[in-house]
N, C-alpha and C positions, 0 to 999 in steps of 0.2 A: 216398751218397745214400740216402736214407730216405722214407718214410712211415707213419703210423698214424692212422686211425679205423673208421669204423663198416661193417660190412658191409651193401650190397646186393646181395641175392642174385636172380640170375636164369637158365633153362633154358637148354636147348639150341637151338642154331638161332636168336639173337636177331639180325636180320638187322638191316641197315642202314636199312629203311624204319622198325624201332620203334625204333633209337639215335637218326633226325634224321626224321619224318615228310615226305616230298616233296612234301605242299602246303604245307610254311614254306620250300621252296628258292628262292623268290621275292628272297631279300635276301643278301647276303653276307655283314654284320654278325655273328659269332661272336656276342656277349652274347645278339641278340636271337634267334639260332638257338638259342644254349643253352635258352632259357627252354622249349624243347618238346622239349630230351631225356629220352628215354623216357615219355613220355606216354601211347603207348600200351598200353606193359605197365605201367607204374608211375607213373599222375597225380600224385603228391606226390615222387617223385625229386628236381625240381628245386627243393620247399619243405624240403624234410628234408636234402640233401645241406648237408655242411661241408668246405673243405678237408682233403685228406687222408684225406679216406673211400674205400674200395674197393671197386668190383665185382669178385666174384664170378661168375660165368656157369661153362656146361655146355661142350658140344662146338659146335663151329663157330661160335663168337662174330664177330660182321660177318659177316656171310653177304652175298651179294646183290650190291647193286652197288657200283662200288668207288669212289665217291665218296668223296673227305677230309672231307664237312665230318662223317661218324661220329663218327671218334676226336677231329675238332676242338670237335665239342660236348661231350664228355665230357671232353677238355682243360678247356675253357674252364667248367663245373663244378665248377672245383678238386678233380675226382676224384684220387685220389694215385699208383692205378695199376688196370688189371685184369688179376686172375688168371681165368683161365679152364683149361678142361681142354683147347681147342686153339682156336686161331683161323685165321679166311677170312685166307690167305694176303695176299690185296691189302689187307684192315682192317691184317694184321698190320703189312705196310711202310710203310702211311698212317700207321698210330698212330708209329713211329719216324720217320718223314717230320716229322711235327708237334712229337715230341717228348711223347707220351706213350708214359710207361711201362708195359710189359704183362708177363705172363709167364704162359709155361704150364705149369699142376701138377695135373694130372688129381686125387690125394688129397688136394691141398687143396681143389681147387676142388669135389670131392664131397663134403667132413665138415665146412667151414667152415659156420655157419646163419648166415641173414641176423639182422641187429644184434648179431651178436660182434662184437668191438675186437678188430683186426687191426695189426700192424706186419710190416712187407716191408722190407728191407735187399738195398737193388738190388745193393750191390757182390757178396755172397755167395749171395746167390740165398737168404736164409731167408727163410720166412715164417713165422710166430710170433702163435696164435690166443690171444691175452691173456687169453679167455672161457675157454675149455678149458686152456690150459696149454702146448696140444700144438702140437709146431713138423712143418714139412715144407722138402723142398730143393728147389727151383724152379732151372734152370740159369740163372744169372746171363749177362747180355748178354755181350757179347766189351768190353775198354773201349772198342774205338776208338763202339761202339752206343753205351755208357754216355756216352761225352762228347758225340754225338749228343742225346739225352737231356738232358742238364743242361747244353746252353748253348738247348737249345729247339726245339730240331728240326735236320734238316739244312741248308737255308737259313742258318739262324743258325750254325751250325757253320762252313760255308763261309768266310762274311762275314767271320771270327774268324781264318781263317788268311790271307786278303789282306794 
């Protein structure tokens, strides 16, 4: 399992309130939540993003409260993964819960600049900055996460072994 596009790059401590704003948690609808991720750090996120593009981020990525619908909007963005140099432990289990892929690489996630062309190979844990040349080793999920992962979250995984 794979991805590659465009970097978004963002700080440290981007909590939950600027990945999904809590005055759009009025509706359940993923699309229409998507339409307001990151907004508040980055108004044009959701016009510029293309599947397959990657965030980026600092230390403590999803901070805050541990709401799913975080990594569900940043799912449902066709984001392809985020690296991060560490994440809020309950973002972490939510993003695997839903079935986005994440991982943590402290030197990637401080030397990558935002709009480098990135490609991530979940199965090996590489990450590989297209712009620069320069690869880093992210520790790759354990498989039994990875097939979590790529049939789309836990839920879906379950469903598949009834």
């Amino acid at each position: 399992m794979n991805t590659q596009g465009k970097v978004f790059k963002y700080p440290d401590n981007v909590d939950t309130d600027v990945i999904i704003p809590a005055r759009y948690l009025n509706t359940s609808d993923a699309k229409e939540l998507a339409q307001h991720c990151m907004e508040d750090i980055d108004a044009d996120f959701v016009n510029k993003v293309k599947a397959g593009d990657v965030m980026v981020a600092g230390w403590n990525f999803g901070c805050g409260s541990s709401r799913e619908h975080a990594p569900l909007v940043i799912k449902t963005c066709e984001t392809g993964c985020v690296i991060a140099k560490s994440f809020a432990r309950i973002f972490y289990r939510n993003a695997i819960n839903i079935g986005l892929p994440i991982l943590e690489c402290p030197e990637a996630a401080e030397e990558i600049a935002a709009g480098d062309e990135v490609s991530v190979d979940f199965t090996t844990g590489v990450i590989t900055d297209i712009t620069t040349g320069k690869t880093y080793k992210a520790q790759p999920f354990p498989e039994f996460i990875q097939n979590i992962i790529e049939k789309g979250g836990l839920l879906k995984s379950l469903k598949e072994k009834e």
